[in-house]
VOZAMI-318385 format. One record per atom (N, C-alpha, C): residue number from 1; x, y, z; residue in three letters. Coordinates in steps of 0.05 Angstrom, whole numbers, plus 5000, padded with zeros to 4 digits. Example, Ala and Ser with C-alpha at 12.3 -4.5 7.8 and 13.67 -1.06 7.14 Angstrom:
# VOZAMI-318385
nr	xx	yy	zz	rest
1	5264	4886	5156	ALA;
1	5246	4910	5156	ALA;
1	5264	4934	5156	ALA;
2	5257	4955	5142	SER;
2	5273	4979	5143	SER;
2	5258	5001	5157	SER;
# end
This chain:
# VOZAMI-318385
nr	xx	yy	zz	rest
1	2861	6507	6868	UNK;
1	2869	6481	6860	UNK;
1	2857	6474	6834	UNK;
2	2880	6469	6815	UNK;
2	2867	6461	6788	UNK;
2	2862	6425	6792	UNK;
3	2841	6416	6772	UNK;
3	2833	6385	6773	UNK;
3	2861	6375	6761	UNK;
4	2860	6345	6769	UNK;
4	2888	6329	6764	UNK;
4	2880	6330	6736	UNK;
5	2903	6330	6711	UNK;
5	2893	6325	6692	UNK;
5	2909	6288	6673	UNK;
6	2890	6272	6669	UNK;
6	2899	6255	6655	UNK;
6	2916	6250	6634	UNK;
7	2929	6232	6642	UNK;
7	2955	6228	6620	UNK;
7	2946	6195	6603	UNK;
8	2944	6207	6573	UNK;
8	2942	6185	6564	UNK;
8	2963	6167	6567	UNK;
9	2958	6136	6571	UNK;
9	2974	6117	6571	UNK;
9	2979	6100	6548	UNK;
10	3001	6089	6544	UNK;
10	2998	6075	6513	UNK;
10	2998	6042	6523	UNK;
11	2982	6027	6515	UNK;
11	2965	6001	6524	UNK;
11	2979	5981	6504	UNK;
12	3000	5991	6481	UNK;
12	3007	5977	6461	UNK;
12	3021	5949	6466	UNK;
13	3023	5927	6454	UNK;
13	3028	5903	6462	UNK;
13	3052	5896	6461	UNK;
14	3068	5917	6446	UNK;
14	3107	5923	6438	UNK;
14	3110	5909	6471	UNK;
15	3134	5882	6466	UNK;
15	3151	5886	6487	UNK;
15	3173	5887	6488	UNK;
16	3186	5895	6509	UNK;
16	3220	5903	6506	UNK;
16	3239	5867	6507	UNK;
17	3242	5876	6476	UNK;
17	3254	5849	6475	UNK;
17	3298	5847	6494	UNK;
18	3290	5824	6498	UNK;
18	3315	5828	6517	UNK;
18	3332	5818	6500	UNK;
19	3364	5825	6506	UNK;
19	3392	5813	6487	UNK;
19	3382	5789	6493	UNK;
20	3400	5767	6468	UNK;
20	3402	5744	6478	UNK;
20	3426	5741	6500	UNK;
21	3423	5724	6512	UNK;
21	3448	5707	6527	UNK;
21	3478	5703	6519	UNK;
22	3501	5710	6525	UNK;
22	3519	5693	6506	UNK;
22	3520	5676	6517	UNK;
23	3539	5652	6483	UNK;
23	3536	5624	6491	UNK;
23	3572	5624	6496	UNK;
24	3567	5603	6513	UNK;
24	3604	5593	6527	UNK;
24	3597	5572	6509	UNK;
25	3628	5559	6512	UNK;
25	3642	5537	6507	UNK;
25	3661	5533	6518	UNK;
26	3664	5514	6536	UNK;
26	3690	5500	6548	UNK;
26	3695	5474	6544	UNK;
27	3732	5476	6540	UNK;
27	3736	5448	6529	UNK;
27	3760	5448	6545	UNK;
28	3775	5424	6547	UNK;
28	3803	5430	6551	UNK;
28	3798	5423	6581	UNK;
29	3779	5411	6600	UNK;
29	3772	5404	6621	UNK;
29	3798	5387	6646	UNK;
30	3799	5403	6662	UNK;
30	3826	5378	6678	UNK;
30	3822	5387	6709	UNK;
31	3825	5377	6725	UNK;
31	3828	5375	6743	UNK;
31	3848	5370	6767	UNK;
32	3860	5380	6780	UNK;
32	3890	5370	6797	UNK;
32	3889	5378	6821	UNK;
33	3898	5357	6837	UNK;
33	3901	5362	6867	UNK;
33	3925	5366	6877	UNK;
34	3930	5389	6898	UNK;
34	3949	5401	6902	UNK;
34	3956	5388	6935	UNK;
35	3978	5396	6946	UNK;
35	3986	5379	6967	UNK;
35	3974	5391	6996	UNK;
36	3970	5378	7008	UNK;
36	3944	5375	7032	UNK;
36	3972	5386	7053	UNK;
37	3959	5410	7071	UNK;
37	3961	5423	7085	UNK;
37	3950	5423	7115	UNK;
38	3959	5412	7137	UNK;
38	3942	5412	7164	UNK;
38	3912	5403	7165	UNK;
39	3906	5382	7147	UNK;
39	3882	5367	7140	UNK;
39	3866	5384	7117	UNK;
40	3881	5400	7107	UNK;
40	3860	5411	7080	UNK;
40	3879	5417	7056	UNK;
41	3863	5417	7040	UNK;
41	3879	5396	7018	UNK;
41	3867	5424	6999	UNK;
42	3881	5432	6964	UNK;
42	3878	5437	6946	UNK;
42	3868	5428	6918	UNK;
43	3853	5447	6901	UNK;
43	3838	5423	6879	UNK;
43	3841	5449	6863	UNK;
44	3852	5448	6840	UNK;
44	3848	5463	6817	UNK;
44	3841	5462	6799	UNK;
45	3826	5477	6778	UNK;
45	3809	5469	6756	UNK;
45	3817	5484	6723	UNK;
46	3831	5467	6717	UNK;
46	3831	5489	6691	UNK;
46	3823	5491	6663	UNK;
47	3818	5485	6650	UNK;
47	3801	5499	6618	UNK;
47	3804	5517	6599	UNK;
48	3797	5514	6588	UNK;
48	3779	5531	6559	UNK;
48	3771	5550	6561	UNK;
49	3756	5570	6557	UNK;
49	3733	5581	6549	UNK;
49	3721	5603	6532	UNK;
50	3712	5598	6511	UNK;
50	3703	5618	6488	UNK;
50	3668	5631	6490	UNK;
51	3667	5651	6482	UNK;
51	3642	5650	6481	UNK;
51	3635	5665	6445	UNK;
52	3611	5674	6449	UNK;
52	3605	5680	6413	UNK;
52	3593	5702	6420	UNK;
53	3600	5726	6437	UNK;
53	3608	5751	6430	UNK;
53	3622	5768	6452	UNK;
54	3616	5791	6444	UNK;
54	3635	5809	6458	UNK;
54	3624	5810	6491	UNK;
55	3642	5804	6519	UNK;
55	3630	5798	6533	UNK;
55	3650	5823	6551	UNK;
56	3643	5840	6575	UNK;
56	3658	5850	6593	UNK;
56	3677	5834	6612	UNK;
57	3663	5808	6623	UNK;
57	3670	5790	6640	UNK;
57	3652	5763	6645	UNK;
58	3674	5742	6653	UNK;
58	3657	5718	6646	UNK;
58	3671	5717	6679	UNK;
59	3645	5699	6695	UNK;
59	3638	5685	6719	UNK;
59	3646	5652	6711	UNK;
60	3656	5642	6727	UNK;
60	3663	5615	6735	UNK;
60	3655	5604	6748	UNK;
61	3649	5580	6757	UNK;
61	3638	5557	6778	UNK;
61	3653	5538	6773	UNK;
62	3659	5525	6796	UNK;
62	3673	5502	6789	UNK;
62	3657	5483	6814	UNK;
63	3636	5472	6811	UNK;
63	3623	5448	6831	UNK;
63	3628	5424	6840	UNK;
64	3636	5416	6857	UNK;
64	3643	5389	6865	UNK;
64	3626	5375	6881	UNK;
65	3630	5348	6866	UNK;
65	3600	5326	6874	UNK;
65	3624	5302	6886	UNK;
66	3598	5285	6897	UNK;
66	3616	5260	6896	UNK;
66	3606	5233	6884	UNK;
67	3606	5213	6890	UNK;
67	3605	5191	6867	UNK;
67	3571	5192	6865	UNK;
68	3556	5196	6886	UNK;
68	3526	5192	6883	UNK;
68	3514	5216	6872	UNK;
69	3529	5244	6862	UNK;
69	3520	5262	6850	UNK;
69	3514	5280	6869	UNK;
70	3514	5281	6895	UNK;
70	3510	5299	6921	UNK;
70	3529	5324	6913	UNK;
71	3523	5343	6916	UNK;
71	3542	5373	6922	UNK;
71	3562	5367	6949	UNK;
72	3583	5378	6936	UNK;
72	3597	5386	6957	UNK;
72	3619	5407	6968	UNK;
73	3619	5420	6949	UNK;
73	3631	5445	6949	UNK;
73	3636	5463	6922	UNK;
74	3629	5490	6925	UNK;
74	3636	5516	6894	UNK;
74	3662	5535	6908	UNK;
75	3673	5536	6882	UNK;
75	3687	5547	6890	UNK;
75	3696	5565	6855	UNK;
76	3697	5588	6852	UNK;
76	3697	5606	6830	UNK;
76	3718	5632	6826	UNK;
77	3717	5635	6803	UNK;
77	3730	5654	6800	UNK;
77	3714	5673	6768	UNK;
78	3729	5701	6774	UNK;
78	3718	5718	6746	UNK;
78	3746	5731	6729	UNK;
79	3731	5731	6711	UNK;
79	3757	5738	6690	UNK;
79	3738	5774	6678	UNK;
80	3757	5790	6685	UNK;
80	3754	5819	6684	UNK;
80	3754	5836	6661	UNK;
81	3775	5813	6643	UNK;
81	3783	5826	6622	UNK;
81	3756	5827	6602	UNK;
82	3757	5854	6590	UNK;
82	3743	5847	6564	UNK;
82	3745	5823	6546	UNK;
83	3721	5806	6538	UNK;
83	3733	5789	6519	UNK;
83	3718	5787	6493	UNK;
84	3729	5775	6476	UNK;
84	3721	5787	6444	UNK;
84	3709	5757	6432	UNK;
85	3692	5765	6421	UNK;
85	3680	5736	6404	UNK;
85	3705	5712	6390	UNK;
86	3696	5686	6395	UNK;
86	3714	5672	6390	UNK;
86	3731	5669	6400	UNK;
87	3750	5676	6412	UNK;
87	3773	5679	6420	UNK;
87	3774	5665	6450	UNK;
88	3797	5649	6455	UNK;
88	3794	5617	6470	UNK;
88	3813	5638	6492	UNK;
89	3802	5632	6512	UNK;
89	3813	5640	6543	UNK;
89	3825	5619	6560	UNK;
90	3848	5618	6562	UNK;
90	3849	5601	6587	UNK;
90	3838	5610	6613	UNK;
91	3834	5587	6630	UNK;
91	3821	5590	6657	UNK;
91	3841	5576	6674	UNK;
92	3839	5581	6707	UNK;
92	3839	5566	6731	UNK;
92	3833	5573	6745	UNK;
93	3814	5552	6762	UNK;
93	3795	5566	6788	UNK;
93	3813	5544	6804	UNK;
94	3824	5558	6823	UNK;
94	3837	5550	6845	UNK;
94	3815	5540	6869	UNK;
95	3810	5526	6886	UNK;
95	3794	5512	6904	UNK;
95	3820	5514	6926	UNK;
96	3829	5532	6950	UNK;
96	3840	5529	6967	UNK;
96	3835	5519	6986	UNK;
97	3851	5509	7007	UNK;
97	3843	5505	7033	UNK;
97	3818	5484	7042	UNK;
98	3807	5470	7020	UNK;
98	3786	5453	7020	UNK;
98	3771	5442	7056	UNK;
99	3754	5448	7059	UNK;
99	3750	5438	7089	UNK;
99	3754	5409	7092	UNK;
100	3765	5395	7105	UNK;
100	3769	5368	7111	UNK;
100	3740	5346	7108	UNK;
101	3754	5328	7093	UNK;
101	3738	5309	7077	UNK;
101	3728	5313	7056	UNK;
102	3725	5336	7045	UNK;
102	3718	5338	7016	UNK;
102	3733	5334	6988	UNK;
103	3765	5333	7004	UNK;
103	3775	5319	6983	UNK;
103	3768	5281	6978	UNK;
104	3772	5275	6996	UNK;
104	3765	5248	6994	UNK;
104	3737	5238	6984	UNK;
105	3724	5263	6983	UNK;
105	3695	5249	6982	UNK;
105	3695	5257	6949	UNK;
106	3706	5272	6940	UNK;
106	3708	5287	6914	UNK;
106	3708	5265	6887	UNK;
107	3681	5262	6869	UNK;
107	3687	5243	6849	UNK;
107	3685	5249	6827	UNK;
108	3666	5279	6818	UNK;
108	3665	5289	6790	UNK;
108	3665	5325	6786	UNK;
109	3669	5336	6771	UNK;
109	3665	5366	6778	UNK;
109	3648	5377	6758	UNK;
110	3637	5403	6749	UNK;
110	3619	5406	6736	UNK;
110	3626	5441	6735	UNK;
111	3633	5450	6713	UNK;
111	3637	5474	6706	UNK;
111	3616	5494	6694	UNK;
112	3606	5523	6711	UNK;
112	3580	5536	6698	UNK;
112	3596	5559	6696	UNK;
113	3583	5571	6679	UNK;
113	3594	5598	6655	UNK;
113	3575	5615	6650	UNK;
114	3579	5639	6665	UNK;
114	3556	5659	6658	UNK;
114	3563	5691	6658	UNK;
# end
C-alpha cells in the first residue's frame, strides 16, 4: 500500500458568475369569462409577452385573488417554442373547469413570467 497522496486545491476567490435572468414584458392584459358549466365556470387570460433575449421557453402564471387580495386559484401554461429577443408573443392561459365559487369570488388577476 502506497501513502494517499495530496492533491493541491485551488482556494482562489474567482466565483462562477451566473447568466443574468431574462427580463419579460407583458402588456396587452385582458381577462374573459367563459360560460359556466354544471357549477364551474371558465376564465381566460390573454396578453403580450416579450422578453430581451433568446429564451427556449417561457412559463406562465396566471393568479387569481379576490377583492381583499387573498389567493385563490393558478392556473398556467408554457410556450415551447424557441423565442427570440424582442419579438411580442401572444399568450392565453385558459383556467378550465374552475371549482365552484371561485368565479364569483374572483376580483383581480396577476400574471408571473419566468
Amino acid at each position: 500500500n502506497s501513502p494517499a497522496t495530496q492533491v493541491p486545491v485551488n482556494t482562489s476567490s474567482s466565483e462562477v458568475k451566473e447568466e443574468p435572468k431574462p427580463k419579460f414584458v407583458v402588456t396587452n392584459l385582458k381577462s374573459y369569462p367563459s360560460q359556466w358549466s354544471e357549477g364551474y365556470s371558465t376564465r381566460d387570460f390573454v396578453g403580450t409577452v416579450q422578453v430581451d433575449r433568446s429564451v427556449d421557453y417561457i412559463s406562465l402564471e396566471a393568479d387569481l385573488y379576490d377583492k381583499k387580495g387573498v389567493f385563490l386559484y393558478r392556473c398556467d401554461k408554457q410556450i415551447h417554442d424557441g423565442i427570440a429577443p424582442k419579438i411580442k408573443i401572444n399568450f392565453s392561459i385558459s383556467c378550465p373547469n374552475l371549482p365552484p365559487g371561485i368565479e364569483q369570488r374572483y376580483h383581480r388577476f396577476k400574471i408571473n413570467v419566468f
